[in-house]
C-alpha positions in Angstrom: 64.7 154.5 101.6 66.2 151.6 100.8 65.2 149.2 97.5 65.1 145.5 97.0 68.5 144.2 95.3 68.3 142.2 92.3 71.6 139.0 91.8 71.9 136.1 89.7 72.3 133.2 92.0 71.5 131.1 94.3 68.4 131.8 96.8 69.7 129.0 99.2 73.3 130.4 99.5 72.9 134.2 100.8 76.2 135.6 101.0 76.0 137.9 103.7 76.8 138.4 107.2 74.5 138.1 110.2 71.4 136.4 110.5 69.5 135.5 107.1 66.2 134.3 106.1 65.3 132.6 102.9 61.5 133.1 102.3 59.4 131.3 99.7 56.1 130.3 99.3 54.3 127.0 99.5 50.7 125.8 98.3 47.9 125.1 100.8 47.5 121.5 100.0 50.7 119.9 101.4 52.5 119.6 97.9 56.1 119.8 98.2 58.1 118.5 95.2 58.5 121.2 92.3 60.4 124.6 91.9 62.3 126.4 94.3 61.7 123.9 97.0 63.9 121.1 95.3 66.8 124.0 96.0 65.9 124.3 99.5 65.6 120.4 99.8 68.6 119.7 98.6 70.2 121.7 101.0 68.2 120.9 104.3 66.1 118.1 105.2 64.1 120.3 108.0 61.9 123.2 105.5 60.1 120.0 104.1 59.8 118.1 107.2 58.6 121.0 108.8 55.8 122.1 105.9 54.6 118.3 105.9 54.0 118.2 109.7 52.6 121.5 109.5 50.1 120.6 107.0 49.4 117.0 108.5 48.1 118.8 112.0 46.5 121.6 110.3 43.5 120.7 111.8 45.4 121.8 115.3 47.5 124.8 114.1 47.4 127.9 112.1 48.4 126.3 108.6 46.5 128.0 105.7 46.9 130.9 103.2 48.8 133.7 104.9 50.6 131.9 107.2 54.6 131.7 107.9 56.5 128.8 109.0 60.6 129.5 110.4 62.2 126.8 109.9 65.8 126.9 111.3 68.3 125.2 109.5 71.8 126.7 110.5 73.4 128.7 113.4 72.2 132.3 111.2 69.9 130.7 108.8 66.5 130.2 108.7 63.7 129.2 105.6 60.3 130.7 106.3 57.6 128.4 104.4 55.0 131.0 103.9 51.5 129.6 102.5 50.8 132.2 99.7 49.3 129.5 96.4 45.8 127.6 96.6 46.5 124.3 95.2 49.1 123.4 92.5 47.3 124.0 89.2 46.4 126.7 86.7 42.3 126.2 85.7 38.8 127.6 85.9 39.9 129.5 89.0 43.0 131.3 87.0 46.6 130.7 88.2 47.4 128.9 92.1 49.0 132.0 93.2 47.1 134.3 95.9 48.3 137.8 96.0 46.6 138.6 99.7 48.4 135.6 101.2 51.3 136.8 100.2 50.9 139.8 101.6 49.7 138.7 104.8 52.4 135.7 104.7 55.0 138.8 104.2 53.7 141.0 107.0 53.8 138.5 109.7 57.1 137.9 108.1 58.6 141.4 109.0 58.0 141.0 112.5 59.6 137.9 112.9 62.8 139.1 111.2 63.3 142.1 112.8 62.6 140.3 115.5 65.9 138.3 114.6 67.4 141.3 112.7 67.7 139.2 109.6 68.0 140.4 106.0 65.4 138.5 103.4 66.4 136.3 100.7 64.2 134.7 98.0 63.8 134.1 94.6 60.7 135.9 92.6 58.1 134.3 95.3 54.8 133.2 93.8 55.8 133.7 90.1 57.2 130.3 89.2 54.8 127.1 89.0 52.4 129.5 91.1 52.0 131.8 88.3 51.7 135.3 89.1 53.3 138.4 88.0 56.1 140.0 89.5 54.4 143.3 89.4 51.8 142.7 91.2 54.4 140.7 94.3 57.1 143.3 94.0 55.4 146.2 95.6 53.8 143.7 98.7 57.5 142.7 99.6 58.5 146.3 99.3 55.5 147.8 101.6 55.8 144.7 103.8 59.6 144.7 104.4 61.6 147.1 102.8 59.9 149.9 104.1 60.7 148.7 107.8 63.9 148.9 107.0 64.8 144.7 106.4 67.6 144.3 104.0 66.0 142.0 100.8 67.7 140.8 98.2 66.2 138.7 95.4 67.9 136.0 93.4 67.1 135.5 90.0 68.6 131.9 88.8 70.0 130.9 85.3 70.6 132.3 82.1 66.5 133.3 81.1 66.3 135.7 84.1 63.7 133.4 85.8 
């Protein structure tokens, strides 16, 4: 069976062949403007765009915890905004992150990407400004995708490994 591979780099520049999806996840609240979603900003206009309209009509679509959004921003490329954080902030509630969205965000995920017969790309989703452990995501994106056989690599960015 194949294992998750580990660079230093860039999330938002895969540098593969064939089709490519750069997964992340996003709070329930319609914040957009911190961490790895800066990076994707900078590069495309549509992931945000996308996430705000998706969260302004939540009322009339399937936007919440769990959820995956593809976004398609080039001819093999493709940024799925998956809903996997309650709010933005660390308090009496413990850290933003929820490891059962995730996991569902990440299931529905598979299907969609073999679907397109894209490899993953992301960095260590859910474990910057959301706050959760890498042990505890690590073995979701493995059961999720890995083990049907979807190519992941994640990107860890800078010098501190984070």
């Amino acid at each position: 069976m194949s294992e998750i591979t580990y660079v230093r780099g860039d999330a938002t520049v895969p540098s593969v062949k064939g089709a490519k999806v750069i997964a992340h996840v996003c709070n329930d609240i319609g914040g957009w403007g911190k961490g790895f979603v800066l990076a994707l900003s900078r590069r495309w206009p549509e992931p945000e765009a996308a996430y705000r309209a998706w969260h302004r009509d939540r009322a009339r679509n399937d936007f919440g915890l769990g959820a995956v959004q593809l976004v398609r921003v080039g001819p093999y490329v493709w940024v799925a905004n998956m809903i996997g954080q309650r709010g933005t902030r660390t308090g009496s509630k413990g850290v933003p992150v929820r490891y059962e969205a995730i996991d569902t965000a990440l299931d529905r995920l598979a299907a969609e990407v073999i679907e397109l017969g894209a490899s993953v790309h992301m960095p260590r989703i859910g474990c910057g400004l959301a706050g959760g452990k890498w042990s505890r995501v690590e073995p979701l994106v493995t059961e999720r995708l890995v083990r049907r056989g979807i190519a992941v690599t994640v990107y860890d960015h800078g010098e501190d490994g984070g």
